[in-house]
LUMRO-398545 format. One record per residue (C-alpha): residue number from 1; residue in three letters; y, x, z. Coordinates in Angstrom, 2 decimals. Example, Ala and Ser with C-alpha at 12.3 -4.5 7.8 and 13.67 -1.06 7.14 Angstrom:
<r i="1" aa="ALA" v="-4.50" u="12.30" w="7.80"/>
<r i="2" aa="SER" v="-1.06" u="13.67" w="7.14"/>
END
This chain:
<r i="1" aa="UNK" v="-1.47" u="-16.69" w="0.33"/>
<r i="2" aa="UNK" v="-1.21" u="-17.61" w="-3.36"/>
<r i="3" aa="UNK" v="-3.89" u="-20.17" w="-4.71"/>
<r i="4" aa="UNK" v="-6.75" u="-18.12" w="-6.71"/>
<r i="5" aa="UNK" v="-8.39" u="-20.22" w="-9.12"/>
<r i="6" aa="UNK" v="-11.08" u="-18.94" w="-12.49"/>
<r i="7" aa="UNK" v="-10.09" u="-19.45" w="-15.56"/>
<r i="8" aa="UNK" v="-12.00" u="-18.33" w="-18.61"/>
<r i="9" aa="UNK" v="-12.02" u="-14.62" w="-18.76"/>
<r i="10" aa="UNK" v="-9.69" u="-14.05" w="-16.00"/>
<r i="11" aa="UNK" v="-7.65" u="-15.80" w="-12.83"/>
<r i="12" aa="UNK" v="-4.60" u="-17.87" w="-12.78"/>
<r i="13" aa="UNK" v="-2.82" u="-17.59" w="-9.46"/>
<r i="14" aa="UNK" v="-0.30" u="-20.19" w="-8.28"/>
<r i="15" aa="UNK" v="3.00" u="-19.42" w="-6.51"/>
<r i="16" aa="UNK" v="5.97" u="-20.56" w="-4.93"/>
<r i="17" aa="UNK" v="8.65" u="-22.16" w="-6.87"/>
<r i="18" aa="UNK" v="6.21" u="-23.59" w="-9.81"/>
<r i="19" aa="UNK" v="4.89" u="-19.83" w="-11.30"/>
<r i="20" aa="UNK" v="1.36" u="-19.76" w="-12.67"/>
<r i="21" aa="UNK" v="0.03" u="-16.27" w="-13.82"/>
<r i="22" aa="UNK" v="-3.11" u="-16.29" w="-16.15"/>
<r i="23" aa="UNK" v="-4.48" u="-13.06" w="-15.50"/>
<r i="24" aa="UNK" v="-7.21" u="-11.57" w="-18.28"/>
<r i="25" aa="UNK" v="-9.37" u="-8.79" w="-18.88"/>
<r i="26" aa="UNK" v="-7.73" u="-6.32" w="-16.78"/>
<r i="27" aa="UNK" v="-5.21" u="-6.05" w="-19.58"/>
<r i="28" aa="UNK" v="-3.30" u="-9.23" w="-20.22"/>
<r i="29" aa="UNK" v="-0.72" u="-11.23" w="-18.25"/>
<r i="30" aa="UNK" v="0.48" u="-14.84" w="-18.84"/>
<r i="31" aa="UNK" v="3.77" u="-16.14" w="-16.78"/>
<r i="32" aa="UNK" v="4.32" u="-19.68" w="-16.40"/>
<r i="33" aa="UNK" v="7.52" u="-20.25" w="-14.81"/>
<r i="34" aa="UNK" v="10.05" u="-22.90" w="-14.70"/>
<r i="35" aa="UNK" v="13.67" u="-23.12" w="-15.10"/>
<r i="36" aa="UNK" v="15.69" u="-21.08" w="-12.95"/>
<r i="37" aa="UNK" v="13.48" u="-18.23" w="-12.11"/>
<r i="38" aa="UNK" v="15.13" u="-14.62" w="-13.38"/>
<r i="39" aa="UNK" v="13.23" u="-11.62" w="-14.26"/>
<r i="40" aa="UNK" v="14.49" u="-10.45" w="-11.07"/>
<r i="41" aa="UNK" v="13.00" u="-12.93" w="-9.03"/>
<r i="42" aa="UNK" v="9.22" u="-12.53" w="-11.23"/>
<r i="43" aa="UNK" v="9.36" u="-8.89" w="-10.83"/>
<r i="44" aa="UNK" v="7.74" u="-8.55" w="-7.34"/>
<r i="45" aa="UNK" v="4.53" u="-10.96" w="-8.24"/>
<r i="46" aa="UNK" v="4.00" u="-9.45" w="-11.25"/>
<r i="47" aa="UNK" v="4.30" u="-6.16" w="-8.87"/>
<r i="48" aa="UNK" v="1.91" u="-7.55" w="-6.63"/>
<r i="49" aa="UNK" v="-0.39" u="-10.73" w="-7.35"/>
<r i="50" aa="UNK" v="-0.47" u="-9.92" w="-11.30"/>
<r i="51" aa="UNK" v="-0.93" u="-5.93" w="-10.60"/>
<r i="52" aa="UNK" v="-3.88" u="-7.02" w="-7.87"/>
<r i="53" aa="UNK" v="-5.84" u="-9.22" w="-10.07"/>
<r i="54" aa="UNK" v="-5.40" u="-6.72" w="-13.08"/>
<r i="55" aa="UNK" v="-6.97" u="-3.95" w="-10.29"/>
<r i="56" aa="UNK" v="-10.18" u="-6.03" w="-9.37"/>
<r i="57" aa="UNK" v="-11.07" u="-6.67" w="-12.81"/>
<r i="58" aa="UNK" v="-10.77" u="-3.25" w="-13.90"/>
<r i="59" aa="UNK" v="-13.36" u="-2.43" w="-10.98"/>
<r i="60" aa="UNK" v="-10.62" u="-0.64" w="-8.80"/>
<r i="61" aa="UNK" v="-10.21" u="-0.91" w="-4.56"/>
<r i="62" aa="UNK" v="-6.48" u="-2.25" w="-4.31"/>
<r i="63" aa="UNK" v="-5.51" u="-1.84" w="-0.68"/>
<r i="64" aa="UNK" v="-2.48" u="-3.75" w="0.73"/>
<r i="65" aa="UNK" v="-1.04" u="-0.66" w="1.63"/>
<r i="66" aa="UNK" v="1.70" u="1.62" w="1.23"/>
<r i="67" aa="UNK" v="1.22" u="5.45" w="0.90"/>
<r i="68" aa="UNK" v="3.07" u="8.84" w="0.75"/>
<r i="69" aa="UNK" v="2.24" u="11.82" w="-1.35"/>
<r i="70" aa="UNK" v="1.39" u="15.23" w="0.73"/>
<r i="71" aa="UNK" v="1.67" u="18.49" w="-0.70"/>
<r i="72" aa="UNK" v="0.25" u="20.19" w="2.06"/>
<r i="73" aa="UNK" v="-3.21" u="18.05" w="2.12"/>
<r i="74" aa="UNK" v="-2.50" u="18.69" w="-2.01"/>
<r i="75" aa="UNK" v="-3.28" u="14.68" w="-2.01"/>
<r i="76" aa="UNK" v="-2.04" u="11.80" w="0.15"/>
<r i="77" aa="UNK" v="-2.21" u="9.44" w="2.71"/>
<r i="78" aa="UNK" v="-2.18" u="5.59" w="2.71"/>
<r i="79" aa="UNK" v="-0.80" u="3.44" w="5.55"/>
<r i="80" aa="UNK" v="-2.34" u="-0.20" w="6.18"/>
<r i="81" aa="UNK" v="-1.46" u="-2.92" w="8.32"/>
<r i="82" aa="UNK" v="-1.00" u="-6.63" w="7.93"/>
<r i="83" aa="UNK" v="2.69" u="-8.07" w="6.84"/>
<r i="84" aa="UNK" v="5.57" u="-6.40" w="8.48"/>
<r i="85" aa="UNK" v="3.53" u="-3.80" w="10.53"/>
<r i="86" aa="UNK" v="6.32" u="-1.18" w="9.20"/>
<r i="87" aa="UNK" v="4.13" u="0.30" w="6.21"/>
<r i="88" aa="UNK" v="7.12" u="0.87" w="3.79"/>
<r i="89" aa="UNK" v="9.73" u="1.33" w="6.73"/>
<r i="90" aa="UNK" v="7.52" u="4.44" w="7.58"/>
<r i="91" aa="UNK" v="6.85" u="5.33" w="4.03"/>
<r i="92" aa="UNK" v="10.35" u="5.42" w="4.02"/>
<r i="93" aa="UNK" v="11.68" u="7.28" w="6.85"/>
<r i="94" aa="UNK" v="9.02" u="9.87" w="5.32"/>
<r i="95" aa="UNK" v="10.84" u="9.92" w="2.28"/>
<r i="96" aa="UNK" v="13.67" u="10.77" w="4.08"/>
<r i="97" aa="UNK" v="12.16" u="14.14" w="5.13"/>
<r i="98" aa="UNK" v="11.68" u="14.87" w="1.97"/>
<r i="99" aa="UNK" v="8.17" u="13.52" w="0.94"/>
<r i="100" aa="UNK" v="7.12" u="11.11" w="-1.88"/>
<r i="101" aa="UNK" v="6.88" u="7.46" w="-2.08"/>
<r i="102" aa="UNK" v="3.84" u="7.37" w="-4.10"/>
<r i="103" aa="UNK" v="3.08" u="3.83" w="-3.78"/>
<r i="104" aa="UNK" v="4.32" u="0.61" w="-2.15"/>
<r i="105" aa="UNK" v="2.74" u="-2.12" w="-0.45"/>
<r i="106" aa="UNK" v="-0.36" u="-1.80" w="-3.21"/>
<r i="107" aa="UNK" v="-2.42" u="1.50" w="-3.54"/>
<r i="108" aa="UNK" v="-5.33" u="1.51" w="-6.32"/>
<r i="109" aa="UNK" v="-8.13" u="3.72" w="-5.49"/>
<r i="110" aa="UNK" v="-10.99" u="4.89" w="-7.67"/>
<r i="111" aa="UNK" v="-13.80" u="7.39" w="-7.35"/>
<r i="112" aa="UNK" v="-13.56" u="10.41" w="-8.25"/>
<r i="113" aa="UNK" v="-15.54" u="12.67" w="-10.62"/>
<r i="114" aa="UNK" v="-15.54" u="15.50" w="-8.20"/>
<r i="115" aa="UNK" v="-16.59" u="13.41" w="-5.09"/>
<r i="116" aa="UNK" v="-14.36" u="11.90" w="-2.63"/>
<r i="117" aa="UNK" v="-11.59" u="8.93" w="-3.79"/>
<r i="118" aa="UNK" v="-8.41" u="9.26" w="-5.62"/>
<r i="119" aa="UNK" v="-5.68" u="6.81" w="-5.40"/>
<r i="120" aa="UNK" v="-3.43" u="5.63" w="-8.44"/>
<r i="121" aa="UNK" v="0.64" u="5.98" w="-8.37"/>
<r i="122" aa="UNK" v="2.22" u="2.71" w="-8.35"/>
<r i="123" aa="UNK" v="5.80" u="1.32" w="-7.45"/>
<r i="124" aa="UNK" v="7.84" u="4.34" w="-5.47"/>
<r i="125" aa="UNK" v="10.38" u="2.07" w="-4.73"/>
<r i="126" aa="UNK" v="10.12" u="0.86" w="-1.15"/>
<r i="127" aa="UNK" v="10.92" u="-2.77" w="0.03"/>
<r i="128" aa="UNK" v="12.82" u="-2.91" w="3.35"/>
<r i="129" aa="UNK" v="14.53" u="-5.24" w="5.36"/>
<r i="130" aa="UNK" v="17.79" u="-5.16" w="6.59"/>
<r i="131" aa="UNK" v="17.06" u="-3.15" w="9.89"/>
<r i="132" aa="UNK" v="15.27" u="-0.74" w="8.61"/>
<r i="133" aa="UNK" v="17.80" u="-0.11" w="5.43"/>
<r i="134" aa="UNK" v="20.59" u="-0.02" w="8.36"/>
<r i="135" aa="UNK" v="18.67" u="2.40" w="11.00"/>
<r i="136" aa="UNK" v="17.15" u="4.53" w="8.38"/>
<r i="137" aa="UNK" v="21.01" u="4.90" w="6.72"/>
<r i="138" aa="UNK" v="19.60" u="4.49" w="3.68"/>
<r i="139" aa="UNK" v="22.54" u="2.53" w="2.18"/>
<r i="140" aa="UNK" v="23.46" u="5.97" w="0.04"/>
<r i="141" aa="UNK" v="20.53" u="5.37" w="-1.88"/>
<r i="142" aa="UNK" v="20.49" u="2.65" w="-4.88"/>
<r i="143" aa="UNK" v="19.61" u="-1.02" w="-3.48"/>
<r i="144" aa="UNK" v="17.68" u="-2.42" w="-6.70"/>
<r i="145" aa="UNK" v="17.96" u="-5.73" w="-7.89"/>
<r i="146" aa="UNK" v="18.22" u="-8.77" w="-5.51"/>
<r i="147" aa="UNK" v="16.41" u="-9.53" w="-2.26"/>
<r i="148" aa="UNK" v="12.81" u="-10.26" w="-2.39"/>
<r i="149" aa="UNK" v="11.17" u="-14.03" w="-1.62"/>
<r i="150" aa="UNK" v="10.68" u="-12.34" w="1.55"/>
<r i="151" aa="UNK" v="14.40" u="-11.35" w="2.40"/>
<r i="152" aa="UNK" v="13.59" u="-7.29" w="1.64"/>
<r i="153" aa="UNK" v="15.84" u="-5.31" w="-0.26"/>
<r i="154" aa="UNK" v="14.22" u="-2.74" w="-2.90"/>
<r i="155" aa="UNK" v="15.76" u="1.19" w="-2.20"/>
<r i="156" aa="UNK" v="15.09" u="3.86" w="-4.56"/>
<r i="157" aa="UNK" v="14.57" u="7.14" w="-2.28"/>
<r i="158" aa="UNK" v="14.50" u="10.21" w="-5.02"/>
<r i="159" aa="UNK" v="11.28" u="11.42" w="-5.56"/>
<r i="160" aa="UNK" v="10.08" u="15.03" w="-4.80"/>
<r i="161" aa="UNK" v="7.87" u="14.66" w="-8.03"/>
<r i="162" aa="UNK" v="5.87" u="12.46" w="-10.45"/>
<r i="163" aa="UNK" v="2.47" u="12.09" w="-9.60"/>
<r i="164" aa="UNK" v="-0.25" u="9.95" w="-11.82"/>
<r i="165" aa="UNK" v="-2.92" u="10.01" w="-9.16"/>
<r i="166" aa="UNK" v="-3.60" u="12.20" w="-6.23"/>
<r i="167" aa="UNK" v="-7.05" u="12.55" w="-3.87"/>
<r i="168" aa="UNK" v="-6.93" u="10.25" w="-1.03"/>
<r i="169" aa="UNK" v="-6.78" u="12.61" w="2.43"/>
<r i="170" aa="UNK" v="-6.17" u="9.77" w="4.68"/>
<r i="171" aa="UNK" v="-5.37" u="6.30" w="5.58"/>
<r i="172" aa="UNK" v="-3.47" u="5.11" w="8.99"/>
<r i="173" aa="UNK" v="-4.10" u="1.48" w="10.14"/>
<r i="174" aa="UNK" v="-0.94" u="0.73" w="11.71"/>
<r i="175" aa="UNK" v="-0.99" u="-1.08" w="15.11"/>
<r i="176" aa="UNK" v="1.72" u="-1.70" w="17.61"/>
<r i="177" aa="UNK" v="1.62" u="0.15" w="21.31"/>
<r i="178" aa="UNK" v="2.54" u="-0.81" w="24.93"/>
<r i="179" aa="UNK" v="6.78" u="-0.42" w="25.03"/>
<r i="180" aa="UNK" v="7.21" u="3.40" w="26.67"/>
<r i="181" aa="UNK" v="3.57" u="4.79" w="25.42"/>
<r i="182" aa="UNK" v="3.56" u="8.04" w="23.14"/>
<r i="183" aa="UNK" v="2.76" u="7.38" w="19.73"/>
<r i="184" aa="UNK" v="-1.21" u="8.65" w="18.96"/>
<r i="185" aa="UNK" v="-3.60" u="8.93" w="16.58"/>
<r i="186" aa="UNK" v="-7.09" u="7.84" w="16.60"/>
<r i="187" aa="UNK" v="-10.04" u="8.94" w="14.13"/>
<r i="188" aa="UNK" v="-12.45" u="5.72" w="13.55"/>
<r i="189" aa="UNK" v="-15.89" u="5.39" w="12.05"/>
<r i="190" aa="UNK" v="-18.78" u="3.49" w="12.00"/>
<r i="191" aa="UNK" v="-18.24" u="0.02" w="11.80"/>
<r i="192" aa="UNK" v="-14.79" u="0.04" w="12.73"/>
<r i="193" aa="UNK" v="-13.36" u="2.44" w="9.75"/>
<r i="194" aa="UNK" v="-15.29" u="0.06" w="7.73"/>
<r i="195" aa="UNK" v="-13.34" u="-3.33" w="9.26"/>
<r i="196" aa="UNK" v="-9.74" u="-1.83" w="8.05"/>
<r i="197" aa="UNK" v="-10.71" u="-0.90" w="4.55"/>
<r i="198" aa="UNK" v="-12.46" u="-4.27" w="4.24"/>
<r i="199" aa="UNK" v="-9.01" u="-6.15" w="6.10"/>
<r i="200" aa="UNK" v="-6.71" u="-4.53" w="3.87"/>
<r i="201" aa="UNK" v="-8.41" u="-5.13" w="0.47"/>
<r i="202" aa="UNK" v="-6.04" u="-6.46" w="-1.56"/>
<r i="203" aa="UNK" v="-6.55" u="-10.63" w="-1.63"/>
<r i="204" aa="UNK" v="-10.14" u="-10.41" w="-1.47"/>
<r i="205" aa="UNK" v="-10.53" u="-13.92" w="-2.72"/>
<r i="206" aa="UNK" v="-9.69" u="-12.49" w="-6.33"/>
<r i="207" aa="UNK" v="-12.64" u="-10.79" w="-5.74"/>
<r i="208" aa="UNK" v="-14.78" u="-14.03" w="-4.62"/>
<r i="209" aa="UNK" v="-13.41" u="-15.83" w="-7.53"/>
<r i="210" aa="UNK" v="-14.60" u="-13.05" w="-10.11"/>
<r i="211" aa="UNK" v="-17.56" u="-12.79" w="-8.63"/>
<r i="212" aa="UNK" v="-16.83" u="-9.37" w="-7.55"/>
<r i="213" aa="UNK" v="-16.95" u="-9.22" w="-4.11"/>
<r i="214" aa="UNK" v="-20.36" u="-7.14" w="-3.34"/>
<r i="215" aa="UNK" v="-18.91" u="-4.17" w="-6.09"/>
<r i="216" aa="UNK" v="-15.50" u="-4.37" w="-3.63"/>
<r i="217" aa="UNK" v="-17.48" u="-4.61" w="-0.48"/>
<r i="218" aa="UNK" v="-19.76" u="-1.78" w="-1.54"/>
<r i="219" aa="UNK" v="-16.70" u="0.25" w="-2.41"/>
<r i="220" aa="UNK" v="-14.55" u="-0.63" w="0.54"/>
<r i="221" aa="UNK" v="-17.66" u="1.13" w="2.16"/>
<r i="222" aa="UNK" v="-17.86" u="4.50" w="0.70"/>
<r i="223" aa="UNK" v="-14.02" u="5.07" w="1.21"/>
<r i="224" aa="UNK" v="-14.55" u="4.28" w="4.79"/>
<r i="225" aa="UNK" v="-17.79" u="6.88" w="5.25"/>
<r i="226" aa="UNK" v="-16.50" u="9.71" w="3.49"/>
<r i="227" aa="UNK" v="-12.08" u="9.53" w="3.78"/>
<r i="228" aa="UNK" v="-10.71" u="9.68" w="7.52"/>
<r i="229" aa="UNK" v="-10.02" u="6.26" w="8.43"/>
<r i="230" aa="UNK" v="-7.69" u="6.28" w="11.80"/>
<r i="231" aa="UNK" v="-5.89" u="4.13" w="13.63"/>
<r i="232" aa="UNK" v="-1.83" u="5.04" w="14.20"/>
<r i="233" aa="UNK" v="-0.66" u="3.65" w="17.41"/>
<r i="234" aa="UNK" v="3.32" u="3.55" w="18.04"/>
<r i="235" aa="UNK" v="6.48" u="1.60" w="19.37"/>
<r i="236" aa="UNK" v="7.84" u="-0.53" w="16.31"/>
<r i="237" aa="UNK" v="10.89" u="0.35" w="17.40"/>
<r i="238" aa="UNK" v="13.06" u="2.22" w="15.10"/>
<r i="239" aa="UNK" v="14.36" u="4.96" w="17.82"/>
<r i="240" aa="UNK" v="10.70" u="5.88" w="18.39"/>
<r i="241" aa="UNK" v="10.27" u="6.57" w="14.55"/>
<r i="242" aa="UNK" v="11.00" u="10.48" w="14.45"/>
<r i="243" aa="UNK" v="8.10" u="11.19" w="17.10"/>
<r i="244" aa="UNK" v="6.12" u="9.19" w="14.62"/>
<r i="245" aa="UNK" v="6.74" u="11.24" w="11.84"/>
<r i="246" aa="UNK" v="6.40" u="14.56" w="13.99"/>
<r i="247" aa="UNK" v="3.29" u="13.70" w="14.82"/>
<r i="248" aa="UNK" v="2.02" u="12.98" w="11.12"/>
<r i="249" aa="UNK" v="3.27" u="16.16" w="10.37"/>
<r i="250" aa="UNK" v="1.50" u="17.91" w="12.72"/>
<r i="251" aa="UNK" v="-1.72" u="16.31" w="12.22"/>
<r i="252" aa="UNK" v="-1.48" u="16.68" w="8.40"/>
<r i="253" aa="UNK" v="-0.98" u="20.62" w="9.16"/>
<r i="254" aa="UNK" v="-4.42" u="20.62" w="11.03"/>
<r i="255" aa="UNK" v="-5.78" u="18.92" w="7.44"/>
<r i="256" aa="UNK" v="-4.23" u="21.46" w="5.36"/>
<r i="257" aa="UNK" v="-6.06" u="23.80" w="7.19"/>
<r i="258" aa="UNK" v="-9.24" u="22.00" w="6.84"/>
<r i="259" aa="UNK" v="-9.18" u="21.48" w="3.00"/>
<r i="260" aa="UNK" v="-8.74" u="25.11" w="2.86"/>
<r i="261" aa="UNK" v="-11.73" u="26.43" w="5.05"/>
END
């Protein structure tokens, strides 16, 4: 986890390979970087650490998540997990069947003016590694830019649409099942609906540091009492992966019906 520190009017964050980024005001961002390091390499923390801290001072919920766009819930759904629980493998093989990548690996939310929580489009491009590029055949698609710090290769699935922000139907914490068990879905509350918003805000310490954290904890709150907060239990293995998705499907067919009535 990148170093956090306060700086006046904003954070500067410290990460590998000598970058600093002085983050102000929701609005401005400052690189620091040595010798050596490309655009290319910069891109993903300024994707991620820089686009966190800008989040949390503009009062948004950034979730470490990755989430999919679903016309037939007219909103979409988020998927959380901790590091390399499959969240943009799955966003992915979704894509596949023809939904959206609406976001990757960081999801803004906000509440909305109507009720309920919306959540912001950010990167559709999904970061995979070499497995999942290779069982999900998704060499036909463009492979952008070099590997990440983490080994992942960026594909660009082509979108369904363009989407600014859409109301948040669901979000799936993503946990890994005995080998041979059917994949399920279980609806949380209470407490523990509460526990996976709050474990997959994103770098809460950015929050401590700006003195935020009650505001995030307080939101982190209401998303978990009033969007369905459930807990997506499956094989990480990739052979396993279109029960997965037929079982999204169906369940998001029951919600369709239930944002109608």
């Amino acid at each position: 986890m990148a170093p956090v520190a306060a700086v006046r009017g904003g954070l500067r964050i410290t990460l590998p390979g000598g970058i600093r980024l002085i983050v102000r005001d929701g609005s401005d961002i400052r690189v620091q970087r040595p010798p050596g390091i490309s655009d290319d390499l910069l891109r993903p923390f300024l994707l991620g650490s820089a686009m966190g801290a800008v989040l949390h001072q503009r009062g948004a919920l950034p979730l470490h998540a990755s989430a999919i766009a679903v016309a037939v819930a007219d909103g979409c759904v988020a998927f959380v997990g901790e590091s390399g629980a499959g969240k943009s493998t799955l966003c992915a093989a979704l894509a596949c069947r023809g939904f959206s990548v609406f976001s990757d690996d960081l999801c803004a939310l906000r509440a909305a003016d109507s009720g309920g929580w919306q959540a912001e489009a950010g990167s559709a491009y999904p970061k995979l590694h070499d497995d999942a590029v290779d069982a999900l055949a998704l060499d036909a698609y463009t492979v952008v830019g070099p590997r990440t710090p983490a080994g992942k290769r960026t594909v660009h699935i082509p979108a369904a649409g363009q989407f600014r922000a859409l109301p948040l139907r669901g979000v799936y914490a993503l946990t890994a099942d005995a080998p041979g068990a059917r994949p399920a879905i279980t609806r949380l509350g209470g407490s523990e609906a509460l526990r996976v918003i709050w474990e997959n805000v994103y770098r809460p310490s950015m929050a401590l540091v700006l003195g935020s954290a009650e505001r995030t904890f307080a939101m982190a709150a209401q998303v978990a009492s009033c969007v369905p907060v459930n807990r997506l239990a499956r094989e990480r293995r990739h052979e396993t992966m279109p029960q997965v998705l037929d079982l999204l499907e169906s369940s998001w067919a029951t919600l369709s019906v239930r944002q109608e009535s």
